[in-house]
C-alpha positions as CSV (number, residue, x, y, z in Angstrom):
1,X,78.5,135.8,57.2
2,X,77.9,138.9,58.5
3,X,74.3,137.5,60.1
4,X,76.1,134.8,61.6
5,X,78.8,136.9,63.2
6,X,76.1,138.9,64.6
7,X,74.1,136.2,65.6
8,X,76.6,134.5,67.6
9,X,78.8,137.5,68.9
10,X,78.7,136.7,72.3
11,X,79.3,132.9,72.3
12,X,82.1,133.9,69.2
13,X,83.6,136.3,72.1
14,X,83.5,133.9,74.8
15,X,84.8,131.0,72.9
16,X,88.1,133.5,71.3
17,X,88.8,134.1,74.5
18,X,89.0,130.7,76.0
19,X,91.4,129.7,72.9
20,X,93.2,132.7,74.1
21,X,93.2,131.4,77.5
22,X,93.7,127.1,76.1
23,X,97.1,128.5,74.4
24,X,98.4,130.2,77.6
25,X,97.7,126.9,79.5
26,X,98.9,124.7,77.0
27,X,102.1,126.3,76.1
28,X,103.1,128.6,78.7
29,X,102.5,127.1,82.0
30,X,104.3,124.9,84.3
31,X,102.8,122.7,86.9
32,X,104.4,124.8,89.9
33,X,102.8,128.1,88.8
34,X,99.7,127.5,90.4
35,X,99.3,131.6,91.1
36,X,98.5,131.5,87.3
37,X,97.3,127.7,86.8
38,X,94.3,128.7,89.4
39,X,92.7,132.1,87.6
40,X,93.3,130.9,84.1
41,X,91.3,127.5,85.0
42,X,88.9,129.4,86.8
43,X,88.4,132.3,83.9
44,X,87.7,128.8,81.6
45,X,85.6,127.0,83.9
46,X,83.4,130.4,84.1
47,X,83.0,130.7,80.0
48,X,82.5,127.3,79.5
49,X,79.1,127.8,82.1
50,X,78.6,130.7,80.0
51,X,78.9,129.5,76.7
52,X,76.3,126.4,77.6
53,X,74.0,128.7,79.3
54,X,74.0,131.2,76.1
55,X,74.2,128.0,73.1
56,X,70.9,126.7,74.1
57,X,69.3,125.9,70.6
58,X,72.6,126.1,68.9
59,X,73.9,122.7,69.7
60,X,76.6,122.0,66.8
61,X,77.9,125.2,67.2
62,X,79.0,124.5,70.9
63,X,80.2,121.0,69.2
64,X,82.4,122.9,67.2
65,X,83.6,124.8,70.1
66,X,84.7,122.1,72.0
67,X,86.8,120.1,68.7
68,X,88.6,123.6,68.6
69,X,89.1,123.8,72.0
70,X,90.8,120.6,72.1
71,X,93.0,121.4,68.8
72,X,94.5,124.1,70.6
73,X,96.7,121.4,72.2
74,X,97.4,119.4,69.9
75,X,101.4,120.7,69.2
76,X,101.7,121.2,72.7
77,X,103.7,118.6,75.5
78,X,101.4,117.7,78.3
79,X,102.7,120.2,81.5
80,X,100.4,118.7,84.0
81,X,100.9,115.0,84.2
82,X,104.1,112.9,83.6
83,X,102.5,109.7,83.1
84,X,102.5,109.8,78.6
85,X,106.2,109.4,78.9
86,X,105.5,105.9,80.4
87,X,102.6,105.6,77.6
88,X,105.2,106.1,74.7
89,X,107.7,103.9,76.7
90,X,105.3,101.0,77.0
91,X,104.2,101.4,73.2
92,X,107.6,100.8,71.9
93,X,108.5,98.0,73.8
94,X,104.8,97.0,72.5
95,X,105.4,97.3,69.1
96,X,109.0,95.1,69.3
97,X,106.6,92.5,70.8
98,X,108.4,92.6,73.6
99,X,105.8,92.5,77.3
100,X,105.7,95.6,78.9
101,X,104.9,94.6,82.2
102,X,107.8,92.3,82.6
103,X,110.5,94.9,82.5
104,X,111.3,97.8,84.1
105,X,112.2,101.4,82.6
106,X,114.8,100.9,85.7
107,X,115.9,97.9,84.6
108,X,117.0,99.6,80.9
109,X,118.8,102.1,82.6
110,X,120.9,100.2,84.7
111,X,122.2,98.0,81.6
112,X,120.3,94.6,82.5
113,X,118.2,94.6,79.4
114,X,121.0,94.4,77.1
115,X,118.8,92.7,74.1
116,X,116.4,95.4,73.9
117,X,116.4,99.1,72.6
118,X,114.2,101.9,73.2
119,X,114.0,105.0,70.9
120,X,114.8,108.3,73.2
121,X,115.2,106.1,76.1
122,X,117.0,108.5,78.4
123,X,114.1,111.2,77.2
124,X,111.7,109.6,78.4
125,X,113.0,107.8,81.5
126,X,113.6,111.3,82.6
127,X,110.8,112.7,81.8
128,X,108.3,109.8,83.4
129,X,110.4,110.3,86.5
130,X,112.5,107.7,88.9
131,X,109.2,106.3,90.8
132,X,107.7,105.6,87.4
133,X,110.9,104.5,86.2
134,X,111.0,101.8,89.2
135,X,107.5,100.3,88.9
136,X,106.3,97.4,86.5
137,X,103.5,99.0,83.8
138,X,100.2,99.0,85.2
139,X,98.0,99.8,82.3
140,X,95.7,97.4,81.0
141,X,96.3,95.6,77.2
142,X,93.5,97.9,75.3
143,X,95.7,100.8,76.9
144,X,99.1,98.9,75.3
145,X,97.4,98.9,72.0
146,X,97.0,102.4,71.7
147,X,100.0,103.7,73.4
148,X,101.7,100.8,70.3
149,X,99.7,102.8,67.8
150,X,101.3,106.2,68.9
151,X,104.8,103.8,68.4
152,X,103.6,102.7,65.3
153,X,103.2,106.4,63.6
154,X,105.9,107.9,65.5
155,X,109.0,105.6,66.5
156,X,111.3,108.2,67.4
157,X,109.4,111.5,68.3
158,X,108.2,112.1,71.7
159,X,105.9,115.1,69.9
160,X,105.0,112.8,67.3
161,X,103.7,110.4,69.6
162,X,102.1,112.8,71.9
163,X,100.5,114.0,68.8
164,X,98.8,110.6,67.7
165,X,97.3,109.5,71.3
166,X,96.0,113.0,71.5
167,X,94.4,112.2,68.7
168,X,93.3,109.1,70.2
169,X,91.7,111.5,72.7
170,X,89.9,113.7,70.5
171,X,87.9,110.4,69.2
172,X,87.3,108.9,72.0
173,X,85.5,112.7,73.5
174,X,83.8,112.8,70.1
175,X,82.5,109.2,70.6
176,X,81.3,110.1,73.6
177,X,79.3,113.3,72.6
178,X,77.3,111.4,69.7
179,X,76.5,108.0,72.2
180,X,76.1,110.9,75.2
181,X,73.7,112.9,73.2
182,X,72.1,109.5,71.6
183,X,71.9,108.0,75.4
184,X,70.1,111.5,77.1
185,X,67.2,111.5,74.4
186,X,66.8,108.1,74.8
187,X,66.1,108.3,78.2
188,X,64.0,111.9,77.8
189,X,66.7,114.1,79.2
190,X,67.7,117.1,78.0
191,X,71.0,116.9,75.3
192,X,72.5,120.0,76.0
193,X,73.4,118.3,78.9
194,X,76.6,116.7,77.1
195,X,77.9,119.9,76.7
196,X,78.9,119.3,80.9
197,X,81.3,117.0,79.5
198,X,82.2,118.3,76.3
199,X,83.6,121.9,76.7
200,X,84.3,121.3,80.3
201,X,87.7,122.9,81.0
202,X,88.4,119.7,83.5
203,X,87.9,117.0,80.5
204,X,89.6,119.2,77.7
205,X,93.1,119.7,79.7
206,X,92.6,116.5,81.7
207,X,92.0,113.7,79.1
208,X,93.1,116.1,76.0
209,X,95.7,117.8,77.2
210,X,97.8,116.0,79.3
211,X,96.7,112.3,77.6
212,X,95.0,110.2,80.3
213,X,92.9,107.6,78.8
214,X,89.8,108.1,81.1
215,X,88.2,109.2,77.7
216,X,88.9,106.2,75.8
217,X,87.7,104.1,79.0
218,X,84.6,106.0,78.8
219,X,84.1,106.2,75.4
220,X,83.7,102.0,75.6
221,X,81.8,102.3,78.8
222,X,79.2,105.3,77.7
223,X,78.7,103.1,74.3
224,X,77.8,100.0,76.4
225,X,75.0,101.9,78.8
226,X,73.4,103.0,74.9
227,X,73.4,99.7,74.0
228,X,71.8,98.6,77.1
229,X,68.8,101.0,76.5
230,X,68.4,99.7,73.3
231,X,68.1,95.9,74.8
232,X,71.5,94.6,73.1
233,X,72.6,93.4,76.4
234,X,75.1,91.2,74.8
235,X,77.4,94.0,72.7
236,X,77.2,96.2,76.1
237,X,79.2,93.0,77.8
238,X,81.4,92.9,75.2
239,X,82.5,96.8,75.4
240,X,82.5,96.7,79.2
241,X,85.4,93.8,79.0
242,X,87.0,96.5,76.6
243,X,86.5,99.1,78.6
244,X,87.6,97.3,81.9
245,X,91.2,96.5,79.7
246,X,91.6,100.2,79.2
247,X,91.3,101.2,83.2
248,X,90.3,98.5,85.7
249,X,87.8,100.8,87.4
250,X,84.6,99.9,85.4
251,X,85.0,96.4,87.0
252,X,83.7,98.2,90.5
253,X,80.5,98.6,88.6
254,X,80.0,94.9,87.4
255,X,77.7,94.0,91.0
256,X,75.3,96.8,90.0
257,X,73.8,94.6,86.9
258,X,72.4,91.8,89.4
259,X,69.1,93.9,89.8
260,X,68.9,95.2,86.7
261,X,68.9,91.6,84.8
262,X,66.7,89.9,88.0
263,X,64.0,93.2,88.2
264,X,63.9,94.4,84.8
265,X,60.3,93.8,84.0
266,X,60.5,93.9,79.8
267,X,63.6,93.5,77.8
268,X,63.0,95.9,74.5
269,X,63.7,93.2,72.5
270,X,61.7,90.7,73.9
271,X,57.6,91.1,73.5
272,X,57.2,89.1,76.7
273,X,57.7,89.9,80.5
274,X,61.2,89.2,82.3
275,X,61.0,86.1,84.4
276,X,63.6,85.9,87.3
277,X,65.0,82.6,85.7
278,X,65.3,84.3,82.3
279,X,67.0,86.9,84.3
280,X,69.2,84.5,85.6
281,X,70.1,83.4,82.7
282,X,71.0,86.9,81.4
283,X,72.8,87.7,83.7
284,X,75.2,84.7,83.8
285,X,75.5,85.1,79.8
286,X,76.5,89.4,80.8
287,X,78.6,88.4,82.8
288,X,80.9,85.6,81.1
289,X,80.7,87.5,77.9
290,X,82.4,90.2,80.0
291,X,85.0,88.4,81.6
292,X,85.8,86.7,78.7
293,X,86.4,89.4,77.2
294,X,88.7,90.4,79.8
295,X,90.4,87.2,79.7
296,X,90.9,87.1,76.3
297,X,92.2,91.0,76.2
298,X,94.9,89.6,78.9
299,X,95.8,86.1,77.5
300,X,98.7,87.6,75.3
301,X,100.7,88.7,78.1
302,X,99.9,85.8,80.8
303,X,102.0,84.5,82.9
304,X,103.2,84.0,86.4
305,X,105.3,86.9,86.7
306,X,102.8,89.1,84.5
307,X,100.5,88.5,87.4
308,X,102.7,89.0,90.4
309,X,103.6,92.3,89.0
310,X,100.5,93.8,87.8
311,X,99.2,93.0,91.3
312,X,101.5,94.3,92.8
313,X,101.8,97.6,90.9
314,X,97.7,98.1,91.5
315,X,98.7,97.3,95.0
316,X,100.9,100.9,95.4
317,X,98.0,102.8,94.9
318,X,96.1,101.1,98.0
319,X,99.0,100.7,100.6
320,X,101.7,103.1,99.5
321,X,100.5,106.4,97.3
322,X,99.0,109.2,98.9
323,X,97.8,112.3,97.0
324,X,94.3,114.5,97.7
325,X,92.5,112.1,99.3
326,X,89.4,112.6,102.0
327,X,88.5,110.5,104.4
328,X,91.6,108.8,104.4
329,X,93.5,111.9,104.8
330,X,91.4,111.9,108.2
331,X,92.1,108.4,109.5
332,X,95.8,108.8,108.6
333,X,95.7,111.5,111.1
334,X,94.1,109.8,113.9
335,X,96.8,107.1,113.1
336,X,99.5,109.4,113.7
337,X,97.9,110.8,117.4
338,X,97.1,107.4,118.3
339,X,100.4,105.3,117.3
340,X,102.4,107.9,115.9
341,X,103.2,106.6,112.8
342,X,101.4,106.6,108.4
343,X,99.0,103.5,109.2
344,X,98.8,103.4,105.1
345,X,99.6,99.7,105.1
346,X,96.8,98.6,107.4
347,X,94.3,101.2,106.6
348,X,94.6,100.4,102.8
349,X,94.1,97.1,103.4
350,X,90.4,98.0,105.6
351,X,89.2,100.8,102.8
352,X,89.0,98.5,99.5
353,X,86.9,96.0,102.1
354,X,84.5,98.8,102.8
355,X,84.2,99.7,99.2
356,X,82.9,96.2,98.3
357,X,80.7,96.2,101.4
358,X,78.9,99.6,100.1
359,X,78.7,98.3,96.6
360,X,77.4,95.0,97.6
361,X,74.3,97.3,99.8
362,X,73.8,99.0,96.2
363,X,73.4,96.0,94.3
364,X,71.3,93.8,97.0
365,X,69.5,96.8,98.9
366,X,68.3,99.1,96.1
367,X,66.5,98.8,93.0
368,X,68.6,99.2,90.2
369,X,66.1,97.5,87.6
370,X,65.7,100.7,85.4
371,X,68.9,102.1,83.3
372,X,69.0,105.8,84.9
373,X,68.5,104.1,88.5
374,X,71.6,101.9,87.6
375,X,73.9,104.8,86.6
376,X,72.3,106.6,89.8
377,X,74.1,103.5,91.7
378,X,77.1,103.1,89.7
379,X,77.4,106.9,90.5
380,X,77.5,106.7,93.9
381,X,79.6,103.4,93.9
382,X,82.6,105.2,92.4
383,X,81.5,108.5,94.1
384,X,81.8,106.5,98.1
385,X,85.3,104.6,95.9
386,X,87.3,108.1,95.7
387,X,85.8,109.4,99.0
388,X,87.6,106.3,100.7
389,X,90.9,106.1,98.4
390,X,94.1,107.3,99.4
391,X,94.7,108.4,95.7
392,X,92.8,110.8,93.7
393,X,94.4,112.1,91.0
394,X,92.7,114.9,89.2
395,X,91.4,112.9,86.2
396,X,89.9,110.2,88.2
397,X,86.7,113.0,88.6
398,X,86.0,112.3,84.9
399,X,83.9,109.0,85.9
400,X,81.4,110.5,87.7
401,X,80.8,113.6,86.2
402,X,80.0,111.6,82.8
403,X,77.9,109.4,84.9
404,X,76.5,112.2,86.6
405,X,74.5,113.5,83.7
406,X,72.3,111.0,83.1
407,X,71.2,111.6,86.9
408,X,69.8,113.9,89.1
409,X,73.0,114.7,90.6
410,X,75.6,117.6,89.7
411,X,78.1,117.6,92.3
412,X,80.6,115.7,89.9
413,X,80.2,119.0,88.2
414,X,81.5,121.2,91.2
415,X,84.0,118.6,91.7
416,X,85.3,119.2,88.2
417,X,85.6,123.4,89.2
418,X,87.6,122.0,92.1
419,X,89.6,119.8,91.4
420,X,92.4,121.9,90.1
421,X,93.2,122.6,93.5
422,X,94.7,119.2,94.1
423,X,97.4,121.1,91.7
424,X,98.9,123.1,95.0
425,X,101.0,120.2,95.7
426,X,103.4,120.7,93.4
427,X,105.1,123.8,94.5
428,X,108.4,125.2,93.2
429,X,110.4,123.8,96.3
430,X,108.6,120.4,95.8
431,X,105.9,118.4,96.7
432,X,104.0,119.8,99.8
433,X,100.1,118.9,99.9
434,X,98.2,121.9,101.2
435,X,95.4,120.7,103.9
436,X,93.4,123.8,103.6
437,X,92.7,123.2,100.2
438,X,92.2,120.2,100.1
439,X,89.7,120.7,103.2
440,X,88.3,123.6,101.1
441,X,87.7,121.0,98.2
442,X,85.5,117.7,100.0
443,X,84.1,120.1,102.6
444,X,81.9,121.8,99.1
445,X,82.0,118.9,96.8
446,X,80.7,116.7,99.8
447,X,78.3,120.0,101.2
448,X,76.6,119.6,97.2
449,X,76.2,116.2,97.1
450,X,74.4,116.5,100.5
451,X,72.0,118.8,99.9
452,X,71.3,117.0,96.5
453,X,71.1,114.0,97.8
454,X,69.0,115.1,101.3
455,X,67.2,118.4,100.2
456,X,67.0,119.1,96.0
457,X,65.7,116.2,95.0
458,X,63.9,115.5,97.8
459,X,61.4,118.4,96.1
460,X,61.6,117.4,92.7
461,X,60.3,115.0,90.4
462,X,62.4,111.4,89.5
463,X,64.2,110.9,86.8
464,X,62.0,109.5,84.0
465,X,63.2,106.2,82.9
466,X,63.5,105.1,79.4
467,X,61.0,104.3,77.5
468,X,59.7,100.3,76.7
């Protein structure tokens, strides 16, 4: 004991005081307080470089660090986000078998559901908020089933419930440091690299802490990209349906696969070469056992009204929400010197068009036959996605720094150390976006992924691929 104490003292140090500093952030901090939300993520973000840089060769114990890390929260109510009050709504409505995204919390309130009741209703219509409250449910099915599961094991405690999808969480992070590890020595990078995800301050308070199910979305879609380096093409549909029924954003990657089926010389389960119509034919069977899978995900809840207002919930966050955004933030402000008024309804129209347009360049213009070349692309799909969105929540930066690590690429990383200042928003006299900061934020995260893109690895050596 003594000999391991004495061994480890300085990751043992680092890693009491970032429980220390976990426990301040998960139980005494509100969102306002950013003049103690910024040094206390900061302090974390800085021991967390520290404790990889000092843990090389001593890989479990950093896995231990990060499932104690994310314990730390486990008791605690999420302070950042309000959006697992909707989660435990949904889930009991769920579990009644009633359709979530036919009814409205609003709709509750105002005595027009008069057949249906909700455990802690006016808890957690107050807690989600009146614009939630207003809105139809916009979370994919594999989302309902695990927000029903929190309902299942806890019908009428908001803690209880927070307590099982955190679990939920935990799993999901897990998951994705044994297929993470699995899926960087399968393509001969280095394993410690994981770690950028694991005991990342931005992941642990993000997904763990205040319960948004990027890490279960990932979890499916990280498992999918090792099966695909294994050759079991077929399984990796299947999880990327799942996956695209817990968020809808892995569907932006589904154009990237065309090269990868069509150039992919060798399949490692095959002994023979790839023709382009065997490819073809791949790619048609990826691509239905996907979708099916979709389908099939949705069919419970079907209907014409099911459809009009999902689409039109997804369509809020293209033509109505604004929060950190970029580029838009830029065009919104030539709009209002040139006709004097938000131009959100037109522009968010244009921006999703130029999305497709860039991903459609990535999947006919570039080669994206080898595995690490496709995450490469699906990287800088969803990378170019956020730059153009008028909506980027703090969580959303959990899709690329995953994908990031199976690249060349780090700025998802410095992304993840600036993120928290999308936080200053929320101020004690309200919501008040500060441009500076936001400025502060692209202006570097953009800067890095620059002088990657144009100068770094412009000096180094590729990415191996995986081995055949």
């Amino acid at each position: 004991m003594l000999y391991f104490l004495k061994l480890y003292k300085i990751p043992l140090l680092f890693a009491v005081i970032s429980v220390a500093l976990y426990i301040s952030f998960g139980y005494d901090l509100q969102r306002s307080d950013v003049a103690k939300l910024f040094p206390l993520y900061g302090a974390l973000f800085f021991l967390a470089h520290k404790l990889i840089q000092v843990t090389k060769g001593n890989f479990w114990i950093l896995f231990v660090f990060g499932i104690v890390f994310r314990m730390v929260f486990l008791l605690a109510i999420p302070n950042l986000s309000q959006d697992f009050y909707r989660f435990i709504w949904d889930g009991r409505l769920f579990l009644q078998g009633i359709n979530p995204y036919l009814f409205t919390p609003e709709m509750y309130e105002k005595g027009l559901l008069p057949n249906i009741n909700v455990n802690q209703a006016k808890e957690l219509i107050a807690g989600m908020g009146a614009l939630n409250a207003s809105h139809f449910s916009n979370y994919p099915p594999v989302n309902q089933l695990f927000f029903s599961i929190a309902a299942l094991f806890s019908k009428n405690s908001i803690l209880g419930s927070v307590i099982v999808l955190r679990i939920i969480m935990i799993l999901a992070d897990v998951g994705i440091f044994y297929f993470g590890r699995k899926l960087l020595k399968s393509l001969n990078l280095n394993p410690h690299t994981i770690f950028w995800y694991f005991i990342n301050p931005f992941i642990i308070i993000e997904l763990t802490g205040n319960l948004h199910f990027e890490a279960v979305m990932l979890f499916f879609l990280l498992w999918a990209l090792y099966l695909f380096s294994k050759g079991r093409w077929i399984w990796a549909a299947v999880l990327i349906g799942i996956s695209v029924s817990v968020k809808l954003l892995p569907l932006l990657f589904l154009p990237l696969f065309f090269n990868y089926f069509l150039k992919n010389k060798k399949d490692k389960n095959d002994s023979l070469p790839n023709s382009t119509s065997l490819g073809i034919k791949k790619l048609i069977l990826f691509y239905t056992v996907c979708l099916l899978t979709v389908v099939v995900t949705f069919l419970p809840f079907f209907s014409s009204e099911f459809l009009q207002n999902f689409t039109t919930t997804i369509g809020l966050w293209f033509q109505n929400f604004e929060f950190n955004a970029s580029i838009y933030y830029i065009i919104r402000w030539i709009g209002f010197q040139t006709v004097g008024w938000n131009i959100i309804a037109t522009v968010g129209k244009i921006l999703p068009l130029l999305v497709i347009t860039f991903i459609l360049i990535l999947t006919f213009f570039r080669s994206n036959e080898t595995l690490p070349k496709l995450i490469t692309a699906m990287l800088f799909g969803v990378s170019f996605y956020f730059l153009l969105s008028t909506t980027v929540h703090p969580w959303y930066v959990a899709t690329p720094l995953l994908l990031c690590l199976f690249t060349n690429y780090r700025f998802p990383v410095v992304w993840s150390a600036l993120i928290v200042l999308s936080y200053s928003a929320y101020g004690v006299d309200g919501f008040d976006e500060n441009p500076i900061l936001i400025a502060v934020e692209y202006a570097v995260v953009i800067g890095f992924a620059l002088w990657e893109l144009f100068i770094k690895n412009k000096s180094k050596p590729k990415i191996q691929v995986e081995k055949k």
